[in-house]
N, C-alpha and C positions, 0 to 999 in steps of 0.2 A: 519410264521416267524415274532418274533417280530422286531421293529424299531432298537433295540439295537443287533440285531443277524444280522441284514441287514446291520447295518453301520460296523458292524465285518469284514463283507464279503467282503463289499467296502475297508476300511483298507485294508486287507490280499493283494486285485486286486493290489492295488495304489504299497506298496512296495514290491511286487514279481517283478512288471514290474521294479522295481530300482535295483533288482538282488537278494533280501534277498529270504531265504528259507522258513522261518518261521516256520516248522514244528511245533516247541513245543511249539509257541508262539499260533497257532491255535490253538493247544488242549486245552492250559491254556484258552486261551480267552472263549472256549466253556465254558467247567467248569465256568468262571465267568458269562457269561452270563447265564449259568442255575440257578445260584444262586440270579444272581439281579431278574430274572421270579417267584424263588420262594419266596425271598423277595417284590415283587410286585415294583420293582425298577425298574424305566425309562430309565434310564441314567445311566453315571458313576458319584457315590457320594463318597465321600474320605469314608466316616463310612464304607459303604459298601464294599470297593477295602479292607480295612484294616481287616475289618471280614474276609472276604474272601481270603486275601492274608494269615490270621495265621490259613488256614487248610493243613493240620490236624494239631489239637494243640501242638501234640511230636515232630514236626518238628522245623529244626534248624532256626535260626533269620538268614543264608543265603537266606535258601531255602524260606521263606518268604519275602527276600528281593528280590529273585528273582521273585517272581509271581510278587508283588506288581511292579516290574520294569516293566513288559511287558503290565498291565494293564495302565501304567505310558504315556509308551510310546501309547499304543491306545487312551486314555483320549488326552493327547496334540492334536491329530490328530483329534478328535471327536470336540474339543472343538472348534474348526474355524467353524467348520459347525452349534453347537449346542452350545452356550454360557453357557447353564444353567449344561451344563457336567464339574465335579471338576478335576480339575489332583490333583491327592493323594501328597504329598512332598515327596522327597525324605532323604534317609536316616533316615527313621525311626525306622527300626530295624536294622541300623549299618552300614556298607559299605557292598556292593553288592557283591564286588569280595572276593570269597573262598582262604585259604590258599590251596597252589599249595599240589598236595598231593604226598606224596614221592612214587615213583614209585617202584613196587613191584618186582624183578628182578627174576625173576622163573629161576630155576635150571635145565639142561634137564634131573633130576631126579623127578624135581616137574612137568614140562611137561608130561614125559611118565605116574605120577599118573593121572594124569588128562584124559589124552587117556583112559588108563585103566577104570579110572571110568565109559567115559562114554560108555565103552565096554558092561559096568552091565546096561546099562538104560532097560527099559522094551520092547519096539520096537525095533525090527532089522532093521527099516532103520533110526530110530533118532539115535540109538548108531553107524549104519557106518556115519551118516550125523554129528553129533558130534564130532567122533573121527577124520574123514578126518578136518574139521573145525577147532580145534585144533590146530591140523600139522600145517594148513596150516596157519595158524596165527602165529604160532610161529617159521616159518621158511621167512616169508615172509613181517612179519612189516605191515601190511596192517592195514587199520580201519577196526572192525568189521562192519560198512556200508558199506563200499567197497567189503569185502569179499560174503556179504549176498546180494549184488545187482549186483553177476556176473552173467552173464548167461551162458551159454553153448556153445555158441560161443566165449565166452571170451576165452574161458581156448583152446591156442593152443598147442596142448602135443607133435607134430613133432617140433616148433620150442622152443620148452621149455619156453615160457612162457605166461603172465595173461596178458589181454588188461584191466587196471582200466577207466571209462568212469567219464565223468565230474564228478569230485571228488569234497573235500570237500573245496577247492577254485575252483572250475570250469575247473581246469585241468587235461587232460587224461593224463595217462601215461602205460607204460608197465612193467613189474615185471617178470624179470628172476626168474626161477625154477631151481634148483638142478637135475640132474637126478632123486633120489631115490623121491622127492617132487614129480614129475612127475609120476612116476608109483604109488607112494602111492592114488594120485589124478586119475591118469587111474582104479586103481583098486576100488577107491568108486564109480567111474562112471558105473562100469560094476554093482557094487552090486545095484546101486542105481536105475540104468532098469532092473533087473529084479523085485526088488521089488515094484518098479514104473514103469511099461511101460506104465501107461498115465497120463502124470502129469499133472495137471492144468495150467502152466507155463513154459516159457522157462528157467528159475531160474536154476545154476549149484546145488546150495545147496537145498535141499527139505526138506520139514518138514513130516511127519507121514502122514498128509493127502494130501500129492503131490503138496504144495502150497509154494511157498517164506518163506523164515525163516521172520520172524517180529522180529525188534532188542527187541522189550519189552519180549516175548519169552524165545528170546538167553540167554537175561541176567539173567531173573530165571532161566532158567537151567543151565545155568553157576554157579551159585551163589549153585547151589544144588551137582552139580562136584565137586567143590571148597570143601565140605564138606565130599562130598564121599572120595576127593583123599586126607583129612588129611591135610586140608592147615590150617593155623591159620596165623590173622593178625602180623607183626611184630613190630606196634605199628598202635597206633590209627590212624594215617596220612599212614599207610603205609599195605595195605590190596588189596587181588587181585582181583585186575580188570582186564578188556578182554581189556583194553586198554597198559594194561603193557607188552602186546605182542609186542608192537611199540619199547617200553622201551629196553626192552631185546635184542632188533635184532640190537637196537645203539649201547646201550651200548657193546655189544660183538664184534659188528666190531669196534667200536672205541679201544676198546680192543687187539683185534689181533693186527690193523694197530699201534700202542702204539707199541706193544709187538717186531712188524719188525721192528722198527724203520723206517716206511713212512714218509712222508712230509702228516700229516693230514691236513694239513691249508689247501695243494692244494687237498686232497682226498673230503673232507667235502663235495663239492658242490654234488657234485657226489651220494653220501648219502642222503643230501637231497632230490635231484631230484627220485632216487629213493623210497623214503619216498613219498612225493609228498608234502614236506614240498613249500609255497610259498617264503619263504625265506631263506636260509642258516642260519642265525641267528637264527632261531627257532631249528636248529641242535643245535646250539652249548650250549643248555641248558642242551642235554646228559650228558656233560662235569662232571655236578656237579650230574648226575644221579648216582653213587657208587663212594664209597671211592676209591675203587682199581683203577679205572679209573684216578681221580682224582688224587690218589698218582704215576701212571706212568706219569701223565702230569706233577707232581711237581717234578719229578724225572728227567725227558729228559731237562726241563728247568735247572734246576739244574747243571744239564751236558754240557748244552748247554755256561751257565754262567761261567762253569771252564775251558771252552776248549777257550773263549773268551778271558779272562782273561792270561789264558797261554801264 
């Protein structure tokens, strides 16, 4: 292990114990340090963060502002202990933060293609494992890391619902199930022992070779669905992702509740918590998630104005 792989490791210990996750900031940092080893680099050198932050070269001036950010932040950290380590400047290929990307509102016509698709996969337990995965995403709002890190004991099908475990603010929560969500998930389970009765993992969701689905995985194969079931971007900001399962499940109950005329202001929390949003305020950016949504809110205020008024 070289000096610069060890002080990684050290980094990684110091701010995990502060609470951060770090996942992708470990694997970027790998990746740089394999490269300062093969540039025969010491340290952190701005020349070399900057090579290395524009790979690959077709990649956007975000996406390279984000490696160069995480190298950014290890360099400051490196450089108390090690004076002659540079931290790279910031803002060199632009501001770090991405334009927010328009959420892709799937139809439960574009849903059921998507099942379908992955009905045609070539394994019979990745197409039941993909199709229940699906469903279950798009009935249920979940991250696809939440979905892909339940186990078997999570999923209680007598009291109808998911137990999610330290999520992605450190909060558990539980996730009511629909009847028919229920039996859909009872019946991959049945499919899923027999053609796995020894699975490597306690994991609800299995992959072909009886192991945890890996989110890097999911997302090719998702992205190969996505083309099976006839999706096409609806602009350049606005293309399907496995995150727009969250999108869909706001936006339609923001939808309904609109549609009865509820008190949303007081529904919201509610929603959120089920989301397992850490703030309500992060709810209420659905708000601007679709037009229609949007025009029933400018419509009940509307009403609201003329009934005052009266």
């Amino acid at each position: 292990m070289s000096a610069l792989s060890a002080a990684v490791a050290d980094y990684l210990v110091v701010r995990r114990a502060l609470g951060f996750k770090l996942a992708r900031s470990e694997k970027l940092l790998a990746q740089f340090v394999a490269y300062c080893d093969q540039e025969g680099v010491t340290t952190v050198r701005t020349e070399t963060a900057l090579a290395w932050a524009q790979l690959p070269t077709e990649g956007s001036a975000w996406w390279w502002s984000q490696r160069l950010g995480v190298v950014r932040a290890f360099a400051t950290w490196l450089q108390a202990q090690d004076p002659a380590a540079e931290v790279p400047p910031a803002g060199v290929f632009g501001p770090a933060q991405a334009r927010r990307a328009v959420p892709y509102l799937y139809t439960d016509v574009e849903v059921l293609a998507l099942m379908d698709a992955a009905s045609g996969l070539r394994y019979p337990l990745t197409r039941a494992t993909y199709r229940a995965l699906v469903g279950l995403l798009a009935v249920s709002g979940m991250r696809i890391g939440e979905a892909i890190a339940l186990d078997r004991d999570d999923v209680d099908f007598g009291s109808a619902q998911l137990t999610v475990w330290r999520t992605k603010f450190g909060k558990s929560r539980l996730v009511a199930l629909h009847p028919t969500s229920v039996e859909a998930l009872a019946a991959y389970a049945s499919v899923r022992d027999e053609l796995c009765p020894r699975p490597k993992g306690p994991s609800f969701f299995v992959s072909s070779a009886g192991t945890r689905l890996v989110y890097c995985n999911v997302s090719s194969l998702f992205h190969k669905l996505v083309g099976l079931a006839g999706l096409v971007p609806r602009s350049e900001r606005c293309r399907p992702r496995l995150h727009d399962f969250r999108h869909r499940l706001a936006v339609l109950t923001l939808l309904d509740w609109h549609r009865d005329g509820a008190d949303v202001e007081a529904l919201l929390p509610a929603l959120s918590a089920f989301m397992g949003h850490a703030d309500p305020k992060h709810t209420y950016w659905y708000l601007s998630g679709a037009p229609e949504l949007f025009a029933l809110a400018a419509e009940r205020l509307d009403r609201h104005e003329q009934e005052r008024r009266a």
